[in-house]
N, C-alpha and C positions, 0 to 999 in steps of 0.2 A: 513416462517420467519416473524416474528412478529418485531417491530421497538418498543421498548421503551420510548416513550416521556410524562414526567409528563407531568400533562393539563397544570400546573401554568408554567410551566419554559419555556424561548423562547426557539424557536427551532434555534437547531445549525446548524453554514453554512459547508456545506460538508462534514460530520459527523452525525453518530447517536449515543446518551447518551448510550443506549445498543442495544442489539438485542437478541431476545430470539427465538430457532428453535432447530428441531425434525432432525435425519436423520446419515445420514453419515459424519463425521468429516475425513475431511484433514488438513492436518497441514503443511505449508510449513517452512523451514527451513530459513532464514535471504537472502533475495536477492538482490543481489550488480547488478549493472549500468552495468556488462561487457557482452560479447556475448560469444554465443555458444562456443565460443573457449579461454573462459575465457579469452578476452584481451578489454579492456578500450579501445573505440574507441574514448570514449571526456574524458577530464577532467572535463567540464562544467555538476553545478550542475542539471539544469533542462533534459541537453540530456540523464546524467546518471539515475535520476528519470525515464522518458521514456523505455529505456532501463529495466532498472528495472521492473518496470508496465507488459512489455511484457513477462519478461519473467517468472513472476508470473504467466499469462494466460497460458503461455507455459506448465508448470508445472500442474497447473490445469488440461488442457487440458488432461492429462494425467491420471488423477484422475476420468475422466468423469465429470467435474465441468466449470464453465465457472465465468464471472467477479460476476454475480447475485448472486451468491452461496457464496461471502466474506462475512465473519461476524464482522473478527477482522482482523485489520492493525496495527501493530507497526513500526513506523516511526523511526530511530537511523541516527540522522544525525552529520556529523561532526564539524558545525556551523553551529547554532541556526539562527545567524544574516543571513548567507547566504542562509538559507531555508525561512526568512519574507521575505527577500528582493527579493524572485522570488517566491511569493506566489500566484499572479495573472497570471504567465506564466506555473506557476506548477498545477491551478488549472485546465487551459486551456488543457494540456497534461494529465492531470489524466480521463477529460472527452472522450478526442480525443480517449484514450485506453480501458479504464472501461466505460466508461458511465456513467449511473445516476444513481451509486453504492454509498451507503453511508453507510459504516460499522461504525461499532465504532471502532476508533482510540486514537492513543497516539504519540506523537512526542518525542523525548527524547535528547536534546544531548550528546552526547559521547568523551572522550577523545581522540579515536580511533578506526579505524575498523581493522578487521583482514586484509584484502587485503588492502597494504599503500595505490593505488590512489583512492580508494570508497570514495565518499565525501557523502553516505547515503547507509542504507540499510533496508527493507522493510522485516518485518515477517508477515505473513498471518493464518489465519483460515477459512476455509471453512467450509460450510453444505451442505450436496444433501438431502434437503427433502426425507423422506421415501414415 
């Protein structure tokens, strides 16, 4: 996996502009906050992030992939405001889960998710190096 950063442009924080890689593509499907048994254990945006997070790797896992293998992150949160305002708590839990994964991302906000209590939900792309 190669990381895309023009020379001239600052580097961004917890994010990469692109990323360019060879290999196996997985493609996860939109992943909401809830557990194995599809039920909301918080309403609270950050525990549902977390959640989320794991159960990306969970998926993965499944793929033969792990958090290193993310290329691309789409973010679709419910409010905008309430994704800045735990930015530094969601950075904290993104590392505690992924580590020092820095795909290239997109945040979006949404008028709504398919499941009503999901206050975000996280699409993924993998690559397994050939």
């Amino acid at each position: 996996m190669k990381i895309l950063q023009p020379e001239n442009w600052p580097k961004p924080k917890g994010y990469s502009n692109g990323v360019a890689a060879k290999g196996t593509h997985i493609f996860l499907a939109g992943m909401v906050g809830w557990n194995e048994h599809e039920k909301f254990e918080s309403i609270d945006f950050v525990a549902q992030a977390r959640q989320a997070l794991k159960n990306i790797l969970t998926v993965l896992k499944e793929g033969g992939a792990d958090a290193s293998h993310i290329t691309r992150m789409t973010w679709y949160f419910v409010d905008m405001e309430e994704y800045r305002a735990s930015l530094k708590q969601l950075g904290a839990v993104y590392t505690e889960v992924l580590g020092k994964v820095y795909p290239a991302m997109t945040g979006i906000q949404v008028a709504g998710l398919v499941e009503k209590d999901a206050r975000l939900e996280i699409e993924v792309t993998a690559i397994i190096p050939d």
